[in-house]
N, C-alpha and C positions, 0 to 999 in steps of 0.2 A: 497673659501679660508678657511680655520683652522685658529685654533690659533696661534699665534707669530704676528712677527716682521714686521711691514710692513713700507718701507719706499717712502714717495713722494719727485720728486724733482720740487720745484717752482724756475721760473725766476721772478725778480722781473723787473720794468722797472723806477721806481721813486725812490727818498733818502728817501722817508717816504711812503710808500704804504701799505694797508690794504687789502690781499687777502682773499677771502673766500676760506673755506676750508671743507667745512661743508657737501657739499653733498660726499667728500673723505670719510670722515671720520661715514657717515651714512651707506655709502656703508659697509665697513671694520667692524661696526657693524653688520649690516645684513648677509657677505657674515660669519664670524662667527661659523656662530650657536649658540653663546653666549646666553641663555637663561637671565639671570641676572649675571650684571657684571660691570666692568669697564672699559673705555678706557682711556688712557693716550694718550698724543697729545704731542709730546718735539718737542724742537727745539734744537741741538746741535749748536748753534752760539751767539756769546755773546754781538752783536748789532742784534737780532732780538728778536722776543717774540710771543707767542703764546695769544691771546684773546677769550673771549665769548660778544658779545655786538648785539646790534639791525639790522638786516638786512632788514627789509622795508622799511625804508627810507634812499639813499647812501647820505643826508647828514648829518645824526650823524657821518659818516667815513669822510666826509669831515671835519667834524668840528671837530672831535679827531688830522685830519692830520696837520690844522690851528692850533689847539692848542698845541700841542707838538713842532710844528716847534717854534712858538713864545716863550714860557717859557723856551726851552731847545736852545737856540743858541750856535755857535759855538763863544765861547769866547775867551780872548788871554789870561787868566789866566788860562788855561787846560794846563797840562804838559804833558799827552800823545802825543806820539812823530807822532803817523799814524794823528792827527789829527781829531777824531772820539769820541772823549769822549762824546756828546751828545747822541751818537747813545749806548752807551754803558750804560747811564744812564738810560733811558727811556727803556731799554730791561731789568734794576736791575728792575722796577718800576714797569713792566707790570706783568713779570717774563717771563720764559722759558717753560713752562708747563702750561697745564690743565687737570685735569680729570673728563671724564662725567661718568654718569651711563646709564647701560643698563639693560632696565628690561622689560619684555618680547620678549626679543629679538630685541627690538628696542631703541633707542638712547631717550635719554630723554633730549627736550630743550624746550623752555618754548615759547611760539608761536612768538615772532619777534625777536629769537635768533639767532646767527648763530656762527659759530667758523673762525676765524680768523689767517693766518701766517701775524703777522707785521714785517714789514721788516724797519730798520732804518739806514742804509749806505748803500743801492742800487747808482744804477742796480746792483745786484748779482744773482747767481747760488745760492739757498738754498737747506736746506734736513730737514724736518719734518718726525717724526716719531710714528707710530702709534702702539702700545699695547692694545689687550684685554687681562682681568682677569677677570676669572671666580670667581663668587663667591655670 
């Protein structure tokens, strides 16, 4: 693959789930050719969020998924009307994006990193999207 636009689609199966995404997105470096550069990771949905965090041990992911469930509950002073304003906070919080670098052709993460699609009102169908820039 060249450069552009590459898009994945994840299913999610939980209301608060932590997928890796990392060997995707190592791949999409590599297939590239990207000598030195950047990759951007978005998420176009606005109860999900894009992550960098520890992937040796799954439960620093359990204890991020404990943690947001508890601080962020669904209260009855939310006036959105779908009912989801938790899910919408915690995606402001995380954000929507990350971008790594690429340099010599290969993805730069720092040894018990890994990238992440967080999903926060599952089960859904999502779409992350993946950019390198040269440079």
């Amino acid at each position: 693959m060249k450069k552009g636009l590459k898009k994945i689609e994840i299913q999610s199966r939980q209301s608060i789930e932590f997928i890796d995404i990392t060997s995707d997105v190592k791949r999409l470096a590599h297939e590239s050719g990207c000598a030195s550069g950047l990759v951007l990771v978005f998420t176009p949905h606005t109860t999900a969020a894009v992550t960098i965090n520890e992937n040796a041990d799954p439960a620093v992911l359990l204890d991020l998924r404990e943690f947001l469930g508890r601080k962020f509950p669904n209260e009855g002073y939310f006036r959105h009307a779908e009912g989801n304003s938790p899910s919408h906070i915690m995606s402001s919080l995380i954000s929507a994006s990350e971008t790594l670098i690429i340099e010599n052709g290969e993805l730069l993460l720092g040894t018990w990193q890994g990238i992440y699609f967080c999903e926060f009102d599952g089960p859904r169908r999502r779409t992350v999207y993946l950019k390198v820039v040269e440079g």
